[in-house]
N, CA, C and O atoms as CSV, one atom per row, in Angstrom:
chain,resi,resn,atom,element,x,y,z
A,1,UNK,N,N,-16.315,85.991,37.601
A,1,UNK,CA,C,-16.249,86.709,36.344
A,1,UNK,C,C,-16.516,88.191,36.620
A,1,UNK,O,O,-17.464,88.536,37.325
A,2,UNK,N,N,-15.763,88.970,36.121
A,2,UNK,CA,C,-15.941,90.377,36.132
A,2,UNK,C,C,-17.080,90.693,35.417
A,2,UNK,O,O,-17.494,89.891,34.580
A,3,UNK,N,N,-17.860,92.126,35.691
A,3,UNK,CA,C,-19.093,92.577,35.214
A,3,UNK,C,C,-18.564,93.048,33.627
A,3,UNK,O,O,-19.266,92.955,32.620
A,4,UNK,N,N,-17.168,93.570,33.669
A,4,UNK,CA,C,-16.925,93.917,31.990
A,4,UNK,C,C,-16.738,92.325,31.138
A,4,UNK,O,O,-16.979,92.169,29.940
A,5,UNK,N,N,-16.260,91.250,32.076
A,5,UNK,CA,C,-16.258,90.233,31.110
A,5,UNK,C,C,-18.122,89.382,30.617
A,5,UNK,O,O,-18.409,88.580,29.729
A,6,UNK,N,N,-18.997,90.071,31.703
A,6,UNK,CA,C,-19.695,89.290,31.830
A,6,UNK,C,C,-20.398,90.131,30.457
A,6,UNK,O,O,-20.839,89.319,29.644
A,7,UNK,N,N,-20.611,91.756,29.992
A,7,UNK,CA,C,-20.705,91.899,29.554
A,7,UNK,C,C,-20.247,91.475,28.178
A,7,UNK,O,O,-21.133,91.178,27.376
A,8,UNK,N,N,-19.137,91.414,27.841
A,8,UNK,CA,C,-19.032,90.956,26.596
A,8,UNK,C,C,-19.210,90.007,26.164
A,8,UNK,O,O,-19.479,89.766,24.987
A,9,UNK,N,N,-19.036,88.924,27.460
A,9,UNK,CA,C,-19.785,87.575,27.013
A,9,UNK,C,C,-21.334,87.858,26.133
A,9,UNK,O,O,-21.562,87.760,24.927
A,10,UNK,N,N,-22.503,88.345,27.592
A,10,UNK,CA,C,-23.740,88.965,26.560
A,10,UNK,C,C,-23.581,89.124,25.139
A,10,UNK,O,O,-23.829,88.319,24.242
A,11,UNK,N,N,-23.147,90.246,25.085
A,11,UNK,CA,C,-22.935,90.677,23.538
A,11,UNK,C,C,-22.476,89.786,22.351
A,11,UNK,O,O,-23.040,89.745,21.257
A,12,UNK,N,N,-21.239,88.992,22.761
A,12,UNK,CA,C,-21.081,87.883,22.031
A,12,UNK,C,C,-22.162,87.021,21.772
A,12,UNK,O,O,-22.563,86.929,20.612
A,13,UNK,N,N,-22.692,86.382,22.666
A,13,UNK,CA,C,-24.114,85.536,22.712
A,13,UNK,C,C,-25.326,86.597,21.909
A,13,UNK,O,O,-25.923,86.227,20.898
A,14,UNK,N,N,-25.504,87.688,22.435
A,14,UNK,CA,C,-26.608,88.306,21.327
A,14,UNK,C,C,-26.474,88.418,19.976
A,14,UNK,O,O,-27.374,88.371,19.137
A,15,UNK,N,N,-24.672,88.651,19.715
A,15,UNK,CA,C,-24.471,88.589,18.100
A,15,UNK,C,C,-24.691,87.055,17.741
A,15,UNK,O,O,-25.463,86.927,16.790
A,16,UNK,N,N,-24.218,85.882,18.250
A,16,UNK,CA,C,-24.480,84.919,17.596
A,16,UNK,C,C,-25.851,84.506,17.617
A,16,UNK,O,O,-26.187,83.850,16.632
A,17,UNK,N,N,-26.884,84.755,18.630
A,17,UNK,CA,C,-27.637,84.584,18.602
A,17,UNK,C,C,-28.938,85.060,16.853
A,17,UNK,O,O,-29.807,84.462,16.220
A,18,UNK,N,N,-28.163,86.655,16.796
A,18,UNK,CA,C,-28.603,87.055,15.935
A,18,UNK,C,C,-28.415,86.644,14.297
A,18,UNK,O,O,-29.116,86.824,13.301
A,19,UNK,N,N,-27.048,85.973,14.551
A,19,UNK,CA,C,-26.691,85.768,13.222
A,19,UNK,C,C,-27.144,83.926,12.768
A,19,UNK,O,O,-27.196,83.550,11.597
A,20,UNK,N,N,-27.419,83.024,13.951
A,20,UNK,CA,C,-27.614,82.071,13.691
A,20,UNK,C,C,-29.755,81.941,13.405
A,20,UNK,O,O,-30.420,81.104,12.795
A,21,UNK,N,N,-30.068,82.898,14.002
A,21,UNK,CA,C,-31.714,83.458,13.375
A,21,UNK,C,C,-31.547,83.363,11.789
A,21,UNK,O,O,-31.856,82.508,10.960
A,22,UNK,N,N,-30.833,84.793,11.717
A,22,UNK,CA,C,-30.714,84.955,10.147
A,22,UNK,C,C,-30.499,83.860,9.356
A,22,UNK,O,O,-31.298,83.616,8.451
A,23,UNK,N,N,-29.314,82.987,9.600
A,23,UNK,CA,C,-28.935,82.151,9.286
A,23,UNK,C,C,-30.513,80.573,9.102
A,23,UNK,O,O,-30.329,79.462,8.606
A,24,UNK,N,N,-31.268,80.877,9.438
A,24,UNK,CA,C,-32.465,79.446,9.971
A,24,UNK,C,C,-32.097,78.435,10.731
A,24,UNK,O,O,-32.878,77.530,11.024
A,25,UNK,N,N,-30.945,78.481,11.104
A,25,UNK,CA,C,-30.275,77.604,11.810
A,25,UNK,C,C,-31.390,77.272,13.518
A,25,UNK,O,O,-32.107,78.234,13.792
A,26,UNK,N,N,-31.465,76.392,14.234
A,26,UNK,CA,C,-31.559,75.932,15.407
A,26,UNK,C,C,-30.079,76.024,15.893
A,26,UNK,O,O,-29.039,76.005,15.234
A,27,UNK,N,N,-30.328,76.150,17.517
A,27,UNK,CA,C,-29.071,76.263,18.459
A,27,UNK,C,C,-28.635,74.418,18.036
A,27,UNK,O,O,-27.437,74.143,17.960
A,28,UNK,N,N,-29.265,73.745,17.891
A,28,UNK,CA,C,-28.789,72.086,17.906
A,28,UNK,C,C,-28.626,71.729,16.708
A,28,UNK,O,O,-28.055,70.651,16.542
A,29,UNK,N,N,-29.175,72.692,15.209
A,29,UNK,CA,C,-28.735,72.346,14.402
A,29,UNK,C,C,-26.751,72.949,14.422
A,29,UNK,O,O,-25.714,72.332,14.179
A,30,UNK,N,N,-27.027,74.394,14.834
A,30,UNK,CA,C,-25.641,74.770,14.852
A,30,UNK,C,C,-24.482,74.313,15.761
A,30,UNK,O,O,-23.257,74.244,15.665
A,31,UNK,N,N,-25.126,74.121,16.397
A,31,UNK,CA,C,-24.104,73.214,17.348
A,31,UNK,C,C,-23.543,71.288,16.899
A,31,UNK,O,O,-22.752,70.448,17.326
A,32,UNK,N,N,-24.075,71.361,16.333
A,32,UNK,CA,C,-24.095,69.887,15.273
A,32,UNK,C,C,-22.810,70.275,14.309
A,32,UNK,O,O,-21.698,69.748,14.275
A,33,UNK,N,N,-23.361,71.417,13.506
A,33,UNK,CA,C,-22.718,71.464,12.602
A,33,UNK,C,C,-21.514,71.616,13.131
A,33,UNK,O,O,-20.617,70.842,12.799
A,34,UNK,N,N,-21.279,72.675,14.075
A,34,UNK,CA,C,-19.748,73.282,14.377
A,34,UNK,C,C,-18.936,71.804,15.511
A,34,UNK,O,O,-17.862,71.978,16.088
A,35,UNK,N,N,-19.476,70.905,15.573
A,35,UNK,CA,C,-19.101,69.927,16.541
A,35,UNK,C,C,-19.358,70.285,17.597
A,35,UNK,O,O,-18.734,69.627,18.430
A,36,UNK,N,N,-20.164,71.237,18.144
A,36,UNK,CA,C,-20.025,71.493,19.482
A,36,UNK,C,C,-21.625,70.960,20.351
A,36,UNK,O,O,-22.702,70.818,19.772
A,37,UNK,N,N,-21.378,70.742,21.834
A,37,UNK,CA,C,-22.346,70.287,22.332
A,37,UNK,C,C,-23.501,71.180,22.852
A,37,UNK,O,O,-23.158,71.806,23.855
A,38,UNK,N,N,-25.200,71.495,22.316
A,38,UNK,CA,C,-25.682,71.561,22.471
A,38,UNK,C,C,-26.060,73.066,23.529
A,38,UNK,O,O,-26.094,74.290,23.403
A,39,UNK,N,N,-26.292,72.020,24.585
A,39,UNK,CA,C,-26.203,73.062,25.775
A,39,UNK,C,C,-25.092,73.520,25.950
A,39,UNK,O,O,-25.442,74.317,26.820
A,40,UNK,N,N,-24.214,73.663,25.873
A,40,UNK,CA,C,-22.663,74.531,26.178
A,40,UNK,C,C,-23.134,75.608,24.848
A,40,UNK,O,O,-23.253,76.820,25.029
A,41,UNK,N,N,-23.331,75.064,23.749
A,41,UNK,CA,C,-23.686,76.336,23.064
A,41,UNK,C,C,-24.619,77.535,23.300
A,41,UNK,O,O,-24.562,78.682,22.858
A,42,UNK,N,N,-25.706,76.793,24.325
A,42,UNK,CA,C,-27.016,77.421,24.589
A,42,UNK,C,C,-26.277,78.399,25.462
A,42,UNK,O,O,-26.332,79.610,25.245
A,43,UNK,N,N,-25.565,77.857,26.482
A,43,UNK,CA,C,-25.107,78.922,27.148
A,43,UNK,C,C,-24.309,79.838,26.861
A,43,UNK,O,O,-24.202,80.828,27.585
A,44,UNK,N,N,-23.469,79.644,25.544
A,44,UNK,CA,C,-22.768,80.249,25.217
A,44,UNK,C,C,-23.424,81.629,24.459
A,44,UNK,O,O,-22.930,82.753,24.551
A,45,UNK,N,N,-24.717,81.261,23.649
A,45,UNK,CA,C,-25.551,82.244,23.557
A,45,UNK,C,C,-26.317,83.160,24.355
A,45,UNK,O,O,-26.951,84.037,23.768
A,46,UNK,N,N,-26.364,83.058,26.080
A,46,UNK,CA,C,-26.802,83.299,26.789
A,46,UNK,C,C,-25.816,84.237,27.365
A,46,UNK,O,O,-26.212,85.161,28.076
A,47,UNK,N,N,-24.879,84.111,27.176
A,47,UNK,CA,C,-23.350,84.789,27.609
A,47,UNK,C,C,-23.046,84.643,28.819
A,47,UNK,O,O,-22.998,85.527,29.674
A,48,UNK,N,N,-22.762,83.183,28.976
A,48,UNK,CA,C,-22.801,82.565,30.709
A,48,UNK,C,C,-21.933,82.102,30.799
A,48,UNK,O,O,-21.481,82.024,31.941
A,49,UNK,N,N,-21.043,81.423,29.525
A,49,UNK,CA,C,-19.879,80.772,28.821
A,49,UNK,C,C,-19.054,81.609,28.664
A,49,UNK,O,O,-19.317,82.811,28.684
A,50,UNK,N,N,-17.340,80.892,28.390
A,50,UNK,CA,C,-16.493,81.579,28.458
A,50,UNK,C,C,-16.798,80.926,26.511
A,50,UNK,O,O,-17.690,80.113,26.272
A,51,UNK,N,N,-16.189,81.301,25.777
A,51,UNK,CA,C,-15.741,80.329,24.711
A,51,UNK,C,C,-14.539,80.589,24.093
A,51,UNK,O,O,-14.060,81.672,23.754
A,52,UNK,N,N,-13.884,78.894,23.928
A,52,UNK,CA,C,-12.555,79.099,23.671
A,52,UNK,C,C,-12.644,79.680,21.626
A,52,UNK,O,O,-13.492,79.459,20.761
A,53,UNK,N,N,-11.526,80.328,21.608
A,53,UNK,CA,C,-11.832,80.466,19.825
A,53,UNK,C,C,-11.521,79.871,19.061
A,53,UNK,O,O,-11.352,80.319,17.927
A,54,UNK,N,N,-11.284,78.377,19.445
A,54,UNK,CA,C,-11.152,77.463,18.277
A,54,UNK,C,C,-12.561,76.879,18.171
A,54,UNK,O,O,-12.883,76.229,17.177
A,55,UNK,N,N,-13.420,77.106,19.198
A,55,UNK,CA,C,-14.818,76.619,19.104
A,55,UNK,C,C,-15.966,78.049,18.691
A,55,UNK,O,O,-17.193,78.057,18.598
A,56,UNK,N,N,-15.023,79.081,18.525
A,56,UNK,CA,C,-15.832,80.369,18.021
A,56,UNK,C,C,-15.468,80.255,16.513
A,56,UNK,O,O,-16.275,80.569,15.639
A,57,UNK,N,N,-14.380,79.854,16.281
A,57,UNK,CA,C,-13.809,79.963,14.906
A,57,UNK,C,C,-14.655,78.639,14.316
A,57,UNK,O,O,-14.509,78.780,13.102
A,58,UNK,N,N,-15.329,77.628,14.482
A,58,UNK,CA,C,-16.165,76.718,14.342
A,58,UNK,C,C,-17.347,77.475,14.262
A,58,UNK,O,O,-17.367,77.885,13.101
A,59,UNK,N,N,-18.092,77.783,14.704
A,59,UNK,CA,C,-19.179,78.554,15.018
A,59,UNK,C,C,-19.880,79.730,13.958
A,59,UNK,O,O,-21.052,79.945,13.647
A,60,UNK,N,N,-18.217,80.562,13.453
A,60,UNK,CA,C,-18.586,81.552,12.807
A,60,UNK,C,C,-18.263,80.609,11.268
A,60,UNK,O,O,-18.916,81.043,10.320
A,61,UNK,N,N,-17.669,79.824,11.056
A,61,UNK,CA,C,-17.335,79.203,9.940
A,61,UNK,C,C,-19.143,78.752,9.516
A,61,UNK,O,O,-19.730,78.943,8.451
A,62,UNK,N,N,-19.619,78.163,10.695
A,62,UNK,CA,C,-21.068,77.258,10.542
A,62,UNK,C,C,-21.814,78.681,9.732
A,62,UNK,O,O,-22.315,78.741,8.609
A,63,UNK,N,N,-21.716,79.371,10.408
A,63,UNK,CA,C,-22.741,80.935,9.853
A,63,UNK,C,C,-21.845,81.402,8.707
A,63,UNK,O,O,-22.259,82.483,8.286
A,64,UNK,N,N,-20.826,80.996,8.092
A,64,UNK,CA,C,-20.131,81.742,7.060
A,64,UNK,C,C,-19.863,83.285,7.527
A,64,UNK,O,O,-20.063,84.178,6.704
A,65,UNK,N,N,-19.471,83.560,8.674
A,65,UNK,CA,C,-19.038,84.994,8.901
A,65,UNK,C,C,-17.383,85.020,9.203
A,65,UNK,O,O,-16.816,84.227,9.955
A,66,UNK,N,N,-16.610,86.312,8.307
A,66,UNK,CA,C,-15.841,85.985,8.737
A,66,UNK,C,C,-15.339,86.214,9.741
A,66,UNK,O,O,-14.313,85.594,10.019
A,67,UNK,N,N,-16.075,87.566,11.019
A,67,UNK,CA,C,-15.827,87.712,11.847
A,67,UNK,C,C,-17.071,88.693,12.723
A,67,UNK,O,O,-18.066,89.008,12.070
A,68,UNK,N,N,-17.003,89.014,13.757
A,68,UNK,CA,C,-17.876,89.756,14.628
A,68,UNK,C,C,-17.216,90.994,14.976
A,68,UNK,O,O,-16.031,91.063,15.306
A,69,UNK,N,N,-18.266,92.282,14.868
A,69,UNK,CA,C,-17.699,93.190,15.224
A,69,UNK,C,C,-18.646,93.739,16.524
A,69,UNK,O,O,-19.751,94.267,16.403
A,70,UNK,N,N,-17.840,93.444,17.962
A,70,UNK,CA,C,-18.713,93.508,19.185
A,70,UNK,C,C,-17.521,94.707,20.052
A,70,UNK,O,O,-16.370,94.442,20.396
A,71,UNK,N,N,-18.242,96.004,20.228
A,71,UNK,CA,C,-18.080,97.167,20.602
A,71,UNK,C,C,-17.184,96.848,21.993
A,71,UNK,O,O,-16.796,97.775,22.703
């Protein structure tokens, strides 16, 4: 993985991270909700994960956002 992809991964993972806080959500409640498994999410918040966007478009649906705005 490139250092610019690895970055935006981060950032992705810090915004969801941030928005699923706000949200009261747990990483296992949200990952429940959006169908997705658990630890793949954890990492995905960690920005270690690639994530495909039919499982981001799950994700942001769970948080009711309609989208992320990551620089």
């Amino acid at each position: 993985m490139h250092s610019n992809d690895k970055k935006k991964f981060e950032k992705l993972g810090n915004k969801l991270r941030e928005s699923r806080e706000k949200a009261g959500l747990t990483q296992s409640k949200l990952a429940k909700r959006a169908g997705i498994n658990t630890n793949y999410y954890a990492v995905v918040e960690r920005g270690e994960g690639n994530l495909s966007y039919e499982k981001l478009e799950r994700i942001l649906k769970v948080l009711n956002i309609k989208s992320l705005d990551i620089p």
